[in-house]
ROGU-337786 format. One record per residue (C-alpha): residue number from 1; residue in one letter; y, z, x. Coordinates in steps of 0.001 Angstrom, whole numbers, always signed. Last residue first. Layout:
<r vexfi="NUM" guro="A" Y="Y" Z="Z" X="X"/>
...
//
This chain:
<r vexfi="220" guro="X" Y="-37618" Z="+10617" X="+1624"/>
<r vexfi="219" guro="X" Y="-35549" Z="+13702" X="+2673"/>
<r vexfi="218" guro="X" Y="-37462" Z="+15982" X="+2597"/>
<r vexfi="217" guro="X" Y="-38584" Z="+15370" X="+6321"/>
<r vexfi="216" guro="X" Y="-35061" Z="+14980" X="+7369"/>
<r vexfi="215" guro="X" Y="-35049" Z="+17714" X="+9782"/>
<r vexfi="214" guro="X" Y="-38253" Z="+17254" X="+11473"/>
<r vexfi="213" guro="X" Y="-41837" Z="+17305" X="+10245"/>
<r vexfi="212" guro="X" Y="-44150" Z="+14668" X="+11230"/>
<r vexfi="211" guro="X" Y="-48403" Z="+15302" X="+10260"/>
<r vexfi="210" guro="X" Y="-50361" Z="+13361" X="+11917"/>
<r vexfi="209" guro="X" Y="-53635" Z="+12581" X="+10188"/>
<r vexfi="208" guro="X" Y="-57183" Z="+11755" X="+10501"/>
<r vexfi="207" guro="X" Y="-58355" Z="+15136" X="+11177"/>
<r vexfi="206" guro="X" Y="-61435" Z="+15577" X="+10052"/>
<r vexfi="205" guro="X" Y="-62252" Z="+18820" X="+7560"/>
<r vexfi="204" guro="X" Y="-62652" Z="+16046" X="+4597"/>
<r vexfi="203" guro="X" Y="-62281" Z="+18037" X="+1409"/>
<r vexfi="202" guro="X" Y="-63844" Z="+16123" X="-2235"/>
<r vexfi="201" guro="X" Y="-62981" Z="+15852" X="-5576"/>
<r vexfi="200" guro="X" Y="-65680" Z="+14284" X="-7812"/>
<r vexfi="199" guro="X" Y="-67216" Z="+17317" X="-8486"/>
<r vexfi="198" guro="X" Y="-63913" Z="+19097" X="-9348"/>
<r vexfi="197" guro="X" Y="-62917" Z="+16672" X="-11484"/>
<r vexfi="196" guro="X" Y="-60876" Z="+13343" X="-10974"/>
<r vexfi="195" guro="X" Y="-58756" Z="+13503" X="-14048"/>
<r vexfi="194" guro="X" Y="-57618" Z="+17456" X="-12918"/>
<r vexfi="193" guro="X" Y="-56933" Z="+16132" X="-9251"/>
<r vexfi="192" guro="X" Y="-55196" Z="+13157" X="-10117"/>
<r vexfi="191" guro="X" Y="-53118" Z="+15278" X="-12483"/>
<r vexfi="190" guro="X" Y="-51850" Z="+18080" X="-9704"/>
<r vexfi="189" guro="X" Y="-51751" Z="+15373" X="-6843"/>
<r vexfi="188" guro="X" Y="-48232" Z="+13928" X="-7758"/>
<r vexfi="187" guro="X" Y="-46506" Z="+16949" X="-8983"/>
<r vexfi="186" guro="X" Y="-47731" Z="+18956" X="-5706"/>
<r vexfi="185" guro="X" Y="-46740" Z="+15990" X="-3522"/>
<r vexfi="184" guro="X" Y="-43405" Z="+15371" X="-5452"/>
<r vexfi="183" guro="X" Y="-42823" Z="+19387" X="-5114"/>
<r vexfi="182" guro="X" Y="-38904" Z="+17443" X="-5638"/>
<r vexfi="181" guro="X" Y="-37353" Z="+14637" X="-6718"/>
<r vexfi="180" guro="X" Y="-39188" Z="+15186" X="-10814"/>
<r vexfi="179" guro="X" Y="-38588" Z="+11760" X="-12532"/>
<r vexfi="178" guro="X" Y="-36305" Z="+12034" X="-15394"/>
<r vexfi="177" guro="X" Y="-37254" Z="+12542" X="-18592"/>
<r vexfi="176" guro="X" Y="-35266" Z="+15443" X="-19485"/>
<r vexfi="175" guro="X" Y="-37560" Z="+18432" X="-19520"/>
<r vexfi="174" guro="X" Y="-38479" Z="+17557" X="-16029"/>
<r vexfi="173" guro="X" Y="-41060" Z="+13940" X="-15234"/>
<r vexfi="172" guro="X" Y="-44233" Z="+14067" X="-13784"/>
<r vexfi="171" guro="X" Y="-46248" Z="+15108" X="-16678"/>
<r vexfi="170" guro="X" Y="-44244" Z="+13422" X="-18746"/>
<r vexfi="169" guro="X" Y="-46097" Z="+10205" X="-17273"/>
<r vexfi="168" guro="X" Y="-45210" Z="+8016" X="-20404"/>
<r vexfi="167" guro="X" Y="-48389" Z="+6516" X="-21533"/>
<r vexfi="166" guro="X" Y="-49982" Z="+10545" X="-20947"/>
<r vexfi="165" guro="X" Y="-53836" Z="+10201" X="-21037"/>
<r vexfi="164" guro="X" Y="-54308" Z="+6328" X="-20513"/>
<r vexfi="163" guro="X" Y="-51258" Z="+6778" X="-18002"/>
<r vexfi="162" guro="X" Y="-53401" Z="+9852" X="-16043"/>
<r vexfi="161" guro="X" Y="-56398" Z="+6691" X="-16488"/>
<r vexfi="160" guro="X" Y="-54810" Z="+4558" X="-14386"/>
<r vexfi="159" guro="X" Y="-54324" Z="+7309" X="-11391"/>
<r vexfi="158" guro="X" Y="-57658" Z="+7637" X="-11805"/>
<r vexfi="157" guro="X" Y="-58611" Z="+4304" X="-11369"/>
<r vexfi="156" guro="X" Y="-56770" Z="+3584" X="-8601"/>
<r vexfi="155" guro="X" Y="-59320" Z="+5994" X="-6549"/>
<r vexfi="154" guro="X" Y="-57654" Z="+8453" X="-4070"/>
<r vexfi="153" guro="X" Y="-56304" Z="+9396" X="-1055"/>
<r vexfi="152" guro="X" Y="-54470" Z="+12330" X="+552"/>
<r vexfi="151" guro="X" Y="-55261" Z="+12876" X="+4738"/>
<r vexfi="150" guro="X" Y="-52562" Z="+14812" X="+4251"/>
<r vexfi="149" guro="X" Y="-52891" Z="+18281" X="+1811"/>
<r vexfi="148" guro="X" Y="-54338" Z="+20179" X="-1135"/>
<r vexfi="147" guro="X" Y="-53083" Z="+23517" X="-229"/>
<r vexfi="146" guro="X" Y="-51130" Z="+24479" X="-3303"/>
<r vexfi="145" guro="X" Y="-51185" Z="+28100" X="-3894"/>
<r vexfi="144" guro="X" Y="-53115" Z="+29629" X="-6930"/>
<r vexfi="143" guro="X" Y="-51562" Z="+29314" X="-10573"/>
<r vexfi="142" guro="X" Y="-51706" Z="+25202" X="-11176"/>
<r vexfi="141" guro="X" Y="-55456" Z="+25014" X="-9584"/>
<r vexfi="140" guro="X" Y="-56982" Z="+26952" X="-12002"/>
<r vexfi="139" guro="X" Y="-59521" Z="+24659" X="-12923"/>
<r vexfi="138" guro="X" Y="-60528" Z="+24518" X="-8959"/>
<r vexfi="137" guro="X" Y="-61016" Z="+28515" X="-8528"/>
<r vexfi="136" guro="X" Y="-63636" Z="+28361" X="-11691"/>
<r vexfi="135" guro="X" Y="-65258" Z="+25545" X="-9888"/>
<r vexfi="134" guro="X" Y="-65269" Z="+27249" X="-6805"/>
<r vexfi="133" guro="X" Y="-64052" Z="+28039" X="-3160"/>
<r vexfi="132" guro="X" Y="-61726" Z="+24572" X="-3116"/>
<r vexfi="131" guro="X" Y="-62180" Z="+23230" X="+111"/>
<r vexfi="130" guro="X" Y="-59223" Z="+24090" X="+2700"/>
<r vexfi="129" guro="X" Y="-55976" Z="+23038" X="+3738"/>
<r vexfi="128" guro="X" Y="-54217" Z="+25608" X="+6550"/>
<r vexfi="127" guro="X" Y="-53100" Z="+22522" X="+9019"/>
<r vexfi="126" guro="X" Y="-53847" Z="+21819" X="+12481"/>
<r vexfi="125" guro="X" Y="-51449" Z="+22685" X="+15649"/>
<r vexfi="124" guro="X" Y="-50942" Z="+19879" X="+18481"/>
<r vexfi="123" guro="X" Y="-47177" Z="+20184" X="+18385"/>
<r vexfi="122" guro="X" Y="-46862" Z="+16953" X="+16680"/>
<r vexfi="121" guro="X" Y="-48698" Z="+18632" X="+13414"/>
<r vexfi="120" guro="X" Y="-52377" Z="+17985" X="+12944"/>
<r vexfi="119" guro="X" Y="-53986" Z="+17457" X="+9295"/>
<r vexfi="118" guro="X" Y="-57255" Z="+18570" X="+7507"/>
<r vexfi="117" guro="X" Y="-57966" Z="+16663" X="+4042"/>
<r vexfi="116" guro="X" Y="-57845" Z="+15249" X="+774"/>
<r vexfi="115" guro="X" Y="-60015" Z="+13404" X="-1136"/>
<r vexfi="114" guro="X" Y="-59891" Z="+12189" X="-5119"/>
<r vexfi="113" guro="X" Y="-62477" Z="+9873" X="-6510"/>
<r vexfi="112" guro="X" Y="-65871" Z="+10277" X="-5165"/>
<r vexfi="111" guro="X" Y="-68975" Z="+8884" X="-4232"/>
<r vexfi="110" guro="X" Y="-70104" Z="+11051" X="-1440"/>
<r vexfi="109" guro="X" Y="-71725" Z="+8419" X="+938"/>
<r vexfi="108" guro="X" Y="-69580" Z="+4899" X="+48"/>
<r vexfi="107" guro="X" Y="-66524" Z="+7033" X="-404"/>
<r vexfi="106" guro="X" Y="-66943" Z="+8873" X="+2764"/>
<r vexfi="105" guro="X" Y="-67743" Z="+5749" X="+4576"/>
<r vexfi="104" guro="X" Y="-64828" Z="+4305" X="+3580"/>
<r vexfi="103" guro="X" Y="-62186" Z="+7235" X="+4587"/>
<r vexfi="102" guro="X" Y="-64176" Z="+7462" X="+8162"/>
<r vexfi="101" guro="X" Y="-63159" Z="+3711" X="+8216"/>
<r vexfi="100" guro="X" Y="-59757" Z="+4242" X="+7450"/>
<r vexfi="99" guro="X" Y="-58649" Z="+7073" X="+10160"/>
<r vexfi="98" guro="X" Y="-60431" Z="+5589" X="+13158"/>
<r vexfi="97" guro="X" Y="-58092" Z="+4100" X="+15184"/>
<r vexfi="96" guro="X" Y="-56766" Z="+7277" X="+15482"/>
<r vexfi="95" guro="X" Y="-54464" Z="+10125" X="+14180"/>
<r vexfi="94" guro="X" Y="-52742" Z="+7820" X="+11884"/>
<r vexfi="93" guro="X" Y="-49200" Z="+8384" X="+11131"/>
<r vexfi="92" guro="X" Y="-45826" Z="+10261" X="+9835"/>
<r vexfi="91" guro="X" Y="-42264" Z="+9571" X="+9490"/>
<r vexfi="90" guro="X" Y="-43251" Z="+6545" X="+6768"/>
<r vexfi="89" guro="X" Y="-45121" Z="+8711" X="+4619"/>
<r vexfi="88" guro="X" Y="-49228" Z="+7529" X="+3690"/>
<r vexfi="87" guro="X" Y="-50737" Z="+7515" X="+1072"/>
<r vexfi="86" guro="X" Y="-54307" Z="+5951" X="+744"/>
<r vexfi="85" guro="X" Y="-55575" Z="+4254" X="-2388"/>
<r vexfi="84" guro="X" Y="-59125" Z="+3227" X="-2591"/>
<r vexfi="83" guro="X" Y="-59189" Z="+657" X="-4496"/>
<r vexfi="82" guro="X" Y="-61943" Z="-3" X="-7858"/>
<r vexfi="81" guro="X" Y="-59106" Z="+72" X="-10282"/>
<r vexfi="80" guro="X" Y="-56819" Z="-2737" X="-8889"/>
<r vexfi="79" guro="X" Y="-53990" Z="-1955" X="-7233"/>
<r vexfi="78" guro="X" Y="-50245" Z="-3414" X="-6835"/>
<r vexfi="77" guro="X" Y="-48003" Z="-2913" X="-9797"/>
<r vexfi="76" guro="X" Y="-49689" Z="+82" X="-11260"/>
<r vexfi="75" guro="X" Y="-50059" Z="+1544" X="-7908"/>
<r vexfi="74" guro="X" Y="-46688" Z="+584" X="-6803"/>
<r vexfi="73" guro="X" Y="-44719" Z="+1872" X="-9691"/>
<r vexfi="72" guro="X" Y="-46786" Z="+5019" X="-9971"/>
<r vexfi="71" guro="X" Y="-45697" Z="+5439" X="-6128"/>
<r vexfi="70" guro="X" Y="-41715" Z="+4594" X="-6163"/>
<r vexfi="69" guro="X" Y="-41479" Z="+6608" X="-9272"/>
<r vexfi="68" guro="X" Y="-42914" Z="+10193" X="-7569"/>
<r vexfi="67" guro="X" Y="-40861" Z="+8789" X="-4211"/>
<r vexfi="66" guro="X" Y="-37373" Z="+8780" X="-5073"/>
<r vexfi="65" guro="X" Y="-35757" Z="+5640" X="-7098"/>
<r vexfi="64" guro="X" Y="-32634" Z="+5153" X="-4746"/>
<r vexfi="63" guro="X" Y="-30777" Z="+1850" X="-5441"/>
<r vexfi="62" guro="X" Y="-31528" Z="-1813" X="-4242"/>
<r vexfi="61" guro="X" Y="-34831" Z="-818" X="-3654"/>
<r vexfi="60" guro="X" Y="-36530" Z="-2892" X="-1581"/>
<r vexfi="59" guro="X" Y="-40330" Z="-3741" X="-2029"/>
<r vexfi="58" guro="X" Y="-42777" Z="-5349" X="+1330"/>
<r vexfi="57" guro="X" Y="-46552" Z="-6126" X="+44"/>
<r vexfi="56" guro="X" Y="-48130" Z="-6265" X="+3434"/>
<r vexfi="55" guro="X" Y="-51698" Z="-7582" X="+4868"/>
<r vexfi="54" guro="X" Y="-51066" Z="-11254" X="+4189"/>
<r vexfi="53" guro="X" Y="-47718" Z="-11756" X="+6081"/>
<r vexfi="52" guro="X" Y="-48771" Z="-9364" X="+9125"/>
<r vexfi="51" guro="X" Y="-47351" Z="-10111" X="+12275"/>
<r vexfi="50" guro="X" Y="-43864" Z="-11221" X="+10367"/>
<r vexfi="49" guro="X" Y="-44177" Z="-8858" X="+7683"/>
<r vexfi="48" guro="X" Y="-44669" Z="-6418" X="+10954"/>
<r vexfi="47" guro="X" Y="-40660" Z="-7243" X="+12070"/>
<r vexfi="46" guro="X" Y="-39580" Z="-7456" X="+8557"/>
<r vexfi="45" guro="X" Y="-40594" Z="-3928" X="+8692"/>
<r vexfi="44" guro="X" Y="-38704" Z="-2940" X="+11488"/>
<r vexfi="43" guro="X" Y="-35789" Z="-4953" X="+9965"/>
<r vexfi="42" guro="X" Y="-35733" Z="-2676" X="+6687"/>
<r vexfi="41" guro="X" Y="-35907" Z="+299" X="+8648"/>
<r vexfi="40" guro="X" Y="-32470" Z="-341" X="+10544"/>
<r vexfi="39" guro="X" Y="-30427" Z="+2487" X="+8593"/>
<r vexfi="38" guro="X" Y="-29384" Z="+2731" X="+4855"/>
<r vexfi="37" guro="X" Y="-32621" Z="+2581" X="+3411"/>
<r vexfi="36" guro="X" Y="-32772" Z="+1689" X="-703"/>
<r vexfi="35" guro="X" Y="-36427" Z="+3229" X="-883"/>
<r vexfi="34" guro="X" Y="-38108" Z="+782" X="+1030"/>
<r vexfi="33" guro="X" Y="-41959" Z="+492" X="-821"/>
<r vexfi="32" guro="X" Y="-44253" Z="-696" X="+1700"/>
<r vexfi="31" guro="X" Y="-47628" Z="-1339" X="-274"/>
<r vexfi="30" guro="X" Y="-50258" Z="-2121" X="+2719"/>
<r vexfi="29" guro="X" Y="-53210" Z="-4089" X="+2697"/>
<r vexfi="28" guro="X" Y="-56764" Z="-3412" X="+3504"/>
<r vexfi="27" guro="X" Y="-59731" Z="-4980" X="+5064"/>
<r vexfi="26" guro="X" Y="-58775" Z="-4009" X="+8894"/>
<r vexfi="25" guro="X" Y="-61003" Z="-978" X="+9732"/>
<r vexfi="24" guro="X" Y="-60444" Z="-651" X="+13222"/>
<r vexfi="23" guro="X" Y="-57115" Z="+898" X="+12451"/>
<r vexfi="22" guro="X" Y="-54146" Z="-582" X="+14856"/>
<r vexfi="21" guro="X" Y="-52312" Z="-2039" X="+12571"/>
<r vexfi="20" guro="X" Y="-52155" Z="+1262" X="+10580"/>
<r vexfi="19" guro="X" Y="-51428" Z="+3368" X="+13637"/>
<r vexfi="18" guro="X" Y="-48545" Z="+503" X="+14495"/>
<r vexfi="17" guro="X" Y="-46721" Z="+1217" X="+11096"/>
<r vexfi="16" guro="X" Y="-46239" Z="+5087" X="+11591"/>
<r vexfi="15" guro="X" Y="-44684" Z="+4135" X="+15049"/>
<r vexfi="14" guro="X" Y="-42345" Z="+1910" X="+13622"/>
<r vexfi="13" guro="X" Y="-41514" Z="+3819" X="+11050"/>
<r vexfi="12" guro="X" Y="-40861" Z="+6637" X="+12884"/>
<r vexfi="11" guro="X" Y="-36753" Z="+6328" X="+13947"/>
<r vexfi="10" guro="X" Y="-36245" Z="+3818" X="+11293"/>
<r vexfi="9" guro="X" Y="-37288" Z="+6127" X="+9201"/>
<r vexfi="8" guro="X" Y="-34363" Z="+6121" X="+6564"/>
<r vexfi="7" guro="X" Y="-36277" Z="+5921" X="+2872"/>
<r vexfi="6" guro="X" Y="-39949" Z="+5731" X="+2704"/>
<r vexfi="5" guro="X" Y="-42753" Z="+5004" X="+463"/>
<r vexfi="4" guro="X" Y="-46135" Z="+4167" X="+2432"/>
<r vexfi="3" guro="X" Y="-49255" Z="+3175" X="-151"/>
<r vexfi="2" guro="X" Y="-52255" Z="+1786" X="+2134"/>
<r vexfi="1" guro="X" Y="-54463" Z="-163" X="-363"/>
//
């Protein structure tokens, strides 16, 4: 499963959507959770729903949920244990036709849970992600730097088994309850990461992403 929560790309989206069309690897489906846009993204999408009816699950928020509840909702909603889920933001996009299959063969040959990877931003420049240098460097990965980056994917099953752990997902929520709206990545990947394991996480020095910033990059 392909898991893209957005909010206000219609000046990407379409672009983001046409690298996962175009993937040579074509036994997947895609969760597109619209996060209440107030712009023309909701007719782009119709647009592939159209092209696609049996690849895409299509949600609309009717108010803004933010992306940390957006993505437990969809995986819980949408996956089965066994998927490989790969996440994906709607302002950014595949680096080639390529970019799934790799991801499948790595799981088939390193049989893992977690993987994350090596990026490229517009301006042609990679990334500064990196293996993790140890065990001892991996179970302290709350007090070093976060570098665990885009090509992001991951077994269902994990994420499953962070709601065995913790039924109520505090650990993505503040001291109030309420869903954390930013660090969402960091917040997101921190408990698949310490489920997973350190053997079971792997680094994929590839690039099979593209990487969008601009000045609305937060804000999704």
């Amino acid at each position: 499963k392909i898991l893209m929560t957005f909010r206000n790309c219609q000046d990407f989206l379409e672009r983001s959507l046409t690298s996962v069309f175009a993937q040579d690897y074509k036994n997947f489906k895609i969760l597109l959770v619209n996060d209440a846009s107030e712009d023309n993204s909701d007719a782009i999408c119709q647009k592939f729903i159209d092209q696609y009816p049996d690849q895409i699950i299509y949600t609309k928020n009717e108010d803004r949920k933010y992306a940390l509840y957006n993505q437990q909702r969809a995986i819980f909603d949408y996956t089965n244990p066994e998927d490989i889920v790969v996440t994906v933001d709607g302002d950014d996009f595949f680096s080639g036709v390529d970019s799934l299959s790799y991801v499948n063969d790595f799981y088939t040959k390193e049989n893992c849970l977690v993987t994350y990877g090596q990026y490229q931003r517009l301006n042609g420049n990679r990334g500064q992600p990196r293996p993790f240098q140890s065990e001892e460097e991996f179970n302290n990965l709350r007090s070093i730097p976060f570098f665990v980056s885009h090509l992001r994917t991951f077994k269902a099953k994990v994420f499953h088994e962070i709601k065995n752990q913790d039924p109520e997902l505090t650990c993505m929520k503040d001291e109030h309850g309420n869903w954390y709206r930013i660090g969402c990545d960091m917040v997101f990947c921190l408990p698949l990461l310490e489920v997973a394991g350190y053997d079971k996480v792997k680094y994929i020095d590839k690039v099979l992403y593209i990487y969008n910033h601009h000045q609305h990059s937060d804000d999704r």
